[in-house]
Each structure stands twice: as C-alpha cells, then as structure tokens.
GUFI-986026 format. One record per residue (C-alpha): z, y, x; residue number from 1; residue in one letter. Coordinates in Angstrom, 2 decimals. Layout:
<recs>
{rec {Z,Y,X},NUM,"A"}
...
</recs>
This chain:
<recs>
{rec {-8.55,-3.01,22.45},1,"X"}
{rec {-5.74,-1.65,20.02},2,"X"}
{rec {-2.74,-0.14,21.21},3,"X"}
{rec {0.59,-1.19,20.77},4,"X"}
{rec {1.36,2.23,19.38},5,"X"}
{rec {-1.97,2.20,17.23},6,"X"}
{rec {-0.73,-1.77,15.96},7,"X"}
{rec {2.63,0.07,15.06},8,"X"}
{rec {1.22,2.82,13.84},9,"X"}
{rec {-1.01,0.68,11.31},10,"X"}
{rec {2.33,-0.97,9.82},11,"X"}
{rec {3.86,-0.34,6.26},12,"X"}
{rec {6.62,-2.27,6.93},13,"X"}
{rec {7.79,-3.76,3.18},14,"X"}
{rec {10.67,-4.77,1.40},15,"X"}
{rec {10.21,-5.23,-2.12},16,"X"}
{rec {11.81,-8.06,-3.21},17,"X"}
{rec {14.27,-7.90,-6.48},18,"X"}
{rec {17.62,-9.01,-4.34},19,"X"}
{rec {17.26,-6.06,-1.68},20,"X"}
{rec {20.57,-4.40,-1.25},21,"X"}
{rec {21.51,-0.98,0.42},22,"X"}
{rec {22.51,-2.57,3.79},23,"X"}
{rec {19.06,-4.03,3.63},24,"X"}
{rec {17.25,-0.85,2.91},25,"X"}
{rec {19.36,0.92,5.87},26,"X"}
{rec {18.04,-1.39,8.19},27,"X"}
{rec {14.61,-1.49,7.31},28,"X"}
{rec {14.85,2.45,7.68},29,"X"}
{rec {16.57,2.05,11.44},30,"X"}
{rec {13.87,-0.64,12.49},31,"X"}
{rec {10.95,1.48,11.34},32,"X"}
{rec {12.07,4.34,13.27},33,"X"}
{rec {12.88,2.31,16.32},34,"X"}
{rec {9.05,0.66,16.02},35,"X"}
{rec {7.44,4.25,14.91},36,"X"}
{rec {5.59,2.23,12.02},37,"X"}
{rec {3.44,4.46,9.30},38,"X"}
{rec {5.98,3.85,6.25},39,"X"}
{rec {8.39,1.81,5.00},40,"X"}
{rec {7.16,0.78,1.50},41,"X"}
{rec {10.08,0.26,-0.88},42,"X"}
{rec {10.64,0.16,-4.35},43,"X"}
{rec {11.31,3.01,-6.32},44,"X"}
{rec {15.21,3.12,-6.97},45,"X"}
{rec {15.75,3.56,-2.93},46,"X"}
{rec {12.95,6.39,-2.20},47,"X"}
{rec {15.74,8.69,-1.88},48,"X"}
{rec {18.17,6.45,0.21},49,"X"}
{rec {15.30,6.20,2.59},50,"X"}
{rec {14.06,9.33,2.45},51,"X"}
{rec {17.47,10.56,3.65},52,"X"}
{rec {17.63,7.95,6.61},53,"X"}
{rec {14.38,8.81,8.02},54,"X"}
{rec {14.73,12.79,8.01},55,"X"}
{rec {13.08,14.25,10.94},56,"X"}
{rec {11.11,10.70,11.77},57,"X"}
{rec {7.67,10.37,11.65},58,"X"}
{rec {8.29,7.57,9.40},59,"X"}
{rec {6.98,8.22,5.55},60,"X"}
{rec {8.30,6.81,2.67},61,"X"}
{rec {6.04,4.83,0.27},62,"X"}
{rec {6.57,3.70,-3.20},63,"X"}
{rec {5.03,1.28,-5.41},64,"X"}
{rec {4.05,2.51,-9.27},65,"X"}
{rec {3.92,0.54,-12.24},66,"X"}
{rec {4.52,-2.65,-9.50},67,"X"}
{rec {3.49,-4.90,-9.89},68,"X"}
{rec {2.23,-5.77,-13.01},69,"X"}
{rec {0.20,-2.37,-13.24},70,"X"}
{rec {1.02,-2.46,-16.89},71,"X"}
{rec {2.74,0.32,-17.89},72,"X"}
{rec {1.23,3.12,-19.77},73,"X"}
{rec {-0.32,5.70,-18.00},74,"X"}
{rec {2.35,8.55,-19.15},75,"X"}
{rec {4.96,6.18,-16.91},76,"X"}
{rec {2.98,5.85,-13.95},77,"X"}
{rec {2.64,9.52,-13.59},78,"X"}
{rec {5.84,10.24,-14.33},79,"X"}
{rec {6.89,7.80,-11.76},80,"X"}
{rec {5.05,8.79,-9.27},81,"X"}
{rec {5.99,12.49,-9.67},82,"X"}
{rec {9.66,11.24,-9.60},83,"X"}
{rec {9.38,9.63,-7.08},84,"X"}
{rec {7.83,12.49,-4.79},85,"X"}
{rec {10.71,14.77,-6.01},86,"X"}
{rec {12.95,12.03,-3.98},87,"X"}
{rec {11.13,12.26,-0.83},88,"X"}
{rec {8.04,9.97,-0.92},89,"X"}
{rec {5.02,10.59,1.06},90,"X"}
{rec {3.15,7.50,-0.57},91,"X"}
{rec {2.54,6.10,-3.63},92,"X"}
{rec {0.75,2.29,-4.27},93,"X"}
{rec {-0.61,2.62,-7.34},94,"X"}
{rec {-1.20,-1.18,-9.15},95,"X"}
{rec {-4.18,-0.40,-11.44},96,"X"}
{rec {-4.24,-1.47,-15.29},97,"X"}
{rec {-5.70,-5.04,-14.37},98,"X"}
{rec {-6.64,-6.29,-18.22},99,"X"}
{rec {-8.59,-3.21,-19.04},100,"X"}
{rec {-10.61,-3.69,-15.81},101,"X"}
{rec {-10.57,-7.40,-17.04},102,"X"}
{rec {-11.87,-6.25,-20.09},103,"X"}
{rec {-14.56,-3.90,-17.94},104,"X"}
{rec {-12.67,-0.55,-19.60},105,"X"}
{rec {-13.86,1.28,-16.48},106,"X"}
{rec {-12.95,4.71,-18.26},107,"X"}
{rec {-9.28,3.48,-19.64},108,"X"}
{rec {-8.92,2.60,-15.30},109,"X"}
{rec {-9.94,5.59,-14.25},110,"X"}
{rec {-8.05,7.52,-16.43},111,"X"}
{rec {-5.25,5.50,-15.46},112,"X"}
{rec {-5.72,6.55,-11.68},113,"X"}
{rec {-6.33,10.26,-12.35},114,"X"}
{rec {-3.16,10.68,-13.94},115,"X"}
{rec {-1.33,9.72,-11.20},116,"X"}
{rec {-3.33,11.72,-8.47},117,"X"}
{rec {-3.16,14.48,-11.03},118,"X"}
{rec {0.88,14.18,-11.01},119,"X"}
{rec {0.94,14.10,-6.83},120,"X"}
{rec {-1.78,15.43,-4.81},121,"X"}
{rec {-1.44,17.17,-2.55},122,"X"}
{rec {1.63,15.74,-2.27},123,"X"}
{rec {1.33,12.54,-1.51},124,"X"}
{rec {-0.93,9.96,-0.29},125,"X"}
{rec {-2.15,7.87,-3.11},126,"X"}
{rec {-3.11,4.03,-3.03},127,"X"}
{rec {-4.85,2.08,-5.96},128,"X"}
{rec {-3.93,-1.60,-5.33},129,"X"}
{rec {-6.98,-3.72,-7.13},130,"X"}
{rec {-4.87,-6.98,-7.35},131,"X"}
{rec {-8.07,-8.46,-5.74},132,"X"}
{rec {-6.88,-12.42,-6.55},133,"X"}
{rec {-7.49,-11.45,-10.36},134,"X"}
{rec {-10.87,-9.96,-10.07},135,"X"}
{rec {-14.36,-11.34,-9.52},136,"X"}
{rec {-16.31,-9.49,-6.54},137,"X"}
{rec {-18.33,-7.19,-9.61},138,"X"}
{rec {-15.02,-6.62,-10.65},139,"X"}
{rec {-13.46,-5.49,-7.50},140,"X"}
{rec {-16.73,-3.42,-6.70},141,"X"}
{rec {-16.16,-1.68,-10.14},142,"X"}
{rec {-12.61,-1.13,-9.34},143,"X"}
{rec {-13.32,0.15,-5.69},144,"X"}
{rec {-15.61,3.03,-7.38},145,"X"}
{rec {-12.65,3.85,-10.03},146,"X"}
{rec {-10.33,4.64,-7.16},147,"X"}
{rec {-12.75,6.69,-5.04},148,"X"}
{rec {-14.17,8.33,-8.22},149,"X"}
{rec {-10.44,9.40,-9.04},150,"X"}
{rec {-9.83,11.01,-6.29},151,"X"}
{rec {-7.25,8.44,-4.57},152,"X"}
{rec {-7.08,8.07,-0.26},153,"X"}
{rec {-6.79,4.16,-0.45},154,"X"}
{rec {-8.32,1.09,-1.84},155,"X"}
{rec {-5.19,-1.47,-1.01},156,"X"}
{rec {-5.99,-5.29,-1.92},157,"X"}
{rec {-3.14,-6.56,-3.28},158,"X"}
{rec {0.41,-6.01,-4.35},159,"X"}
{rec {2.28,-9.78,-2.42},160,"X"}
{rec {3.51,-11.10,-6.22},161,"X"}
{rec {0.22,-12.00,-7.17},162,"X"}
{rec {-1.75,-15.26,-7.28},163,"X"}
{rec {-2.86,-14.09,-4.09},164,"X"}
{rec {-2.90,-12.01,-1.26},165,"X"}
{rec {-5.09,-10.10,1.59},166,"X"}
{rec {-8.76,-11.92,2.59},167,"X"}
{rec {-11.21,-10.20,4.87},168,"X"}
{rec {-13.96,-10.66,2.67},169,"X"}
{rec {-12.21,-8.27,0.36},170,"X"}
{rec {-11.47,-6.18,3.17},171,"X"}
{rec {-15.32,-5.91,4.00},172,"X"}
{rec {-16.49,-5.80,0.27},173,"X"}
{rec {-14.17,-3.07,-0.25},174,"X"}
{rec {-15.26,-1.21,2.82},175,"X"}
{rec {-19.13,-1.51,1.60},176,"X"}
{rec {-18.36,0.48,-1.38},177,"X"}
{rec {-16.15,3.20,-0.02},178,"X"}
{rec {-17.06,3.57,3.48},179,"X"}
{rec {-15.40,6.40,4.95},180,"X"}
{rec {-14.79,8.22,2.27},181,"X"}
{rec {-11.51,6.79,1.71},182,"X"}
{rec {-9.29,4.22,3.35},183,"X"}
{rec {-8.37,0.68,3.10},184,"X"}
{rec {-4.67,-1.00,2.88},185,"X"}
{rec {-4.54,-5.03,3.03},186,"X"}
{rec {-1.61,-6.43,1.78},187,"X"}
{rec {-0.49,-9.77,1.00},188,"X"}
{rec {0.73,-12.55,2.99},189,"X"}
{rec {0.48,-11.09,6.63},190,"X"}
{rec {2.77,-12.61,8.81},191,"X"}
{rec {0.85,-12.73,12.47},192,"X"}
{rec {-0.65,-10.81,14.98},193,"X"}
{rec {-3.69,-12.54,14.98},194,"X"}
{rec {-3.86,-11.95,10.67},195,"X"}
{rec {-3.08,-8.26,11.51},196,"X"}
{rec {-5.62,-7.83,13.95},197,"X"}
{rec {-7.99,-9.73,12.18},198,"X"}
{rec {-7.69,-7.40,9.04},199,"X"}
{rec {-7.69,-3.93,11.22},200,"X"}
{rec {-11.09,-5.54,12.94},201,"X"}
{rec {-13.03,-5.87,9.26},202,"X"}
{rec {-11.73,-2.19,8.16},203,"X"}
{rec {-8.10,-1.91,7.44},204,"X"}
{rec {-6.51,1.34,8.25},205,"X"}
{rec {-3.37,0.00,7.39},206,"X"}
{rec {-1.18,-3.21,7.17},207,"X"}
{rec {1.09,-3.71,4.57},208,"X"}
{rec {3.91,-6.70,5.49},209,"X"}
{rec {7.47,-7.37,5.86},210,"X"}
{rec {7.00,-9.02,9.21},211,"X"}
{rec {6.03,-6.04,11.25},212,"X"}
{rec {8.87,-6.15,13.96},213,"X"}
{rec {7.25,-9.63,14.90},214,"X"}
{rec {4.28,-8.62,14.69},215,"X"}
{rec {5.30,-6.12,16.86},216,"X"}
{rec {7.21,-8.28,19.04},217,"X"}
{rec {4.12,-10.98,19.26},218,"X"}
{rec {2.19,-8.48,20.69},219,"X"}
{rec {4.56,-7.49,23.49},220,"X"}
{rec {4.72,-10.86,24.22},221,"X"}
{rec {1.17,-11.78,24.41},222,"X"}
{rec {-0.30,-8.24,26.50},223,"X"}
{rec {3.07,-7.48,28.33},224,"X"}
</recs>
C-alpha cells in the first residue's frame, strides 16, 4: 500500500491554463510546499516567479516546451528549454513534433528530442510527452523508442489540451517498451484518487494534474 507521502510525492501539481495570473502561480507554489508534491509544472513565463517561491523546498520546478502543439522548430525548443533552466527549472515536458511522427519521420523526432537533452542534461530532468490520443499503438511504440533512444528520463502520455488524455493501456504499452530504463509520467484528465492510484499501479512514476490537493485530501479521508 502507497504512502501518503509516496501519493504526494508522485504529484506534478499543474497549472497551465492561458488565464493564470501571478496570485495564482503564488499559490500553487505555497500549496505544493505545504503538500511536499514532486513539482509544480507551469508554463514557461513564471519558471522564475516559482523558482523564487520555492527556494530551499524540495519542490522542483517543471516547464512545458514547445506546449502544446510540439510544433515549433527544433532551434526553439532547445533554446527554450535552456532558458528556461537558466530561470530555475528542474524539469522540462518536452511535446514531441507529432506530424513528423505522423508522417513516421522517426529521425526528424529524434533529432527533435536530442536537441533539447543536448541543451539541458545534466541539468534537468527531461520528459517527451507522445500526445498518445493522436497516435496509433505502432505509433506510440515508435515514439516510446525515440525518447529512450535520445537520451530523455520520461515517456509522459499526454499534454491535457489534446483530444485526449491519460489511459492505462498507454501507461502499460509504454512501460513494455521502456521498462526501467526510463520513467513514465501520465497526464491528462486525472482528477481522483482512485484514477491516480490506478495509473501509479500500471507503471506511472509520476502524476501530472491540477487536482492534487484533493487528491491529497481524498486520501486522508479515506485511510485516516
């Protein structure tokens, strides 16, 4: 049975959303300390708001690049991303180019990728969201190897703004092609303790959501 400091420890606790304001941000920052959760995953513009707030936490600050389209060009991305470490981030959620691995440009993806690991490691962590509800299971297979080949730490599933979001049999396809040699984010419309559990259970190593002080909160409740 998971811990309640493991659960919180699992959380990226999100706020992404175009209408986010500073006060917003600052509280984000003073819940995630106050629930010890893994990150707060923001957008790039307040990296270094947060990264000032949660000096000497254990909280890390995670970014998404090229979010979430995963269109920009690849000189962007990195550039980006090494910004975006210069500001304090520990993280970085990398949204692949989806049409070239639409158009099965394997190469032109994991180019993409090793430009931005290039730009950060050692750094930072670096996660290579797949988009999953875009791709067929080949093409998420395919896209799995690009991101382990490249020299990322995480496969994440999905970025929230897309068609769709986390399903465990991503979680588990994803987990049969990089096993333990890197880890595994779901993402994407996870709002309960029972979702978040369920996803940690099939091989997440992390949660990504906005709703983690419920989350949280539900499980105080339900193992007090």
């Amino acid at each position: 049975m998971i811990t309640i400091e493991e659960l919180a420890r699992s959380i990226e606790y999100t706020l992404l959303k175009p209408t986010v304001t500073k006060e917003m941000i600052e509280l984000l920052c003073e819940e995630a300390k106050q629930y010890q959760f893994a990150s707060v995953a923001v957008n790039p513009f307040w990296v270094s708001l947060c990264s000032k707030k949660l000096e000497g936490s254990e909280v890390a600050v995670c970014t998404g690049i090229g979010f979430p389209l995963g269109a920009n060009t690849t000189e962007i991305k990195a550039a980006e991303a090494k910004r975006a470490v210069m500001q304090g981030a520990k993280e970085v959620d990398v949204v692949i180019n989806i049409g070239k691995a639409k158009e099965g440009d394997w190469s032109a993806v994991r180019e993409d990728i090793a430009a931005v690991v290039a730009a950060v490691k050692p750094a930072a962590v670096v996660k290579i969201i797949l988009e999953a509800c875009y791709l067929t299971d080949d093409e998420k297979i395919m896209a799995s190897k690009a991101a382990l080949e490249s020299g990322a730490d995480y496969v994440k599933t999905s970025t929230g703004f897309g068609s769709g979001g986390a399903t465990i049999d991503d979680i588990r396809l994803m987990k049969s092609v990089v096993g333990n040699r890197m880890k595994i984010k779901a993402a994407g419309g996870i709002r309960r303790l029972d979702d978040a559990m369920a996803f940690l259970e099939a091989g997440a190593d992390r949660i990504g959501t906005s709703n983690g002080v419920s989350i949280v909160n539900e499980f105080k409740r339900r193992f007090k």
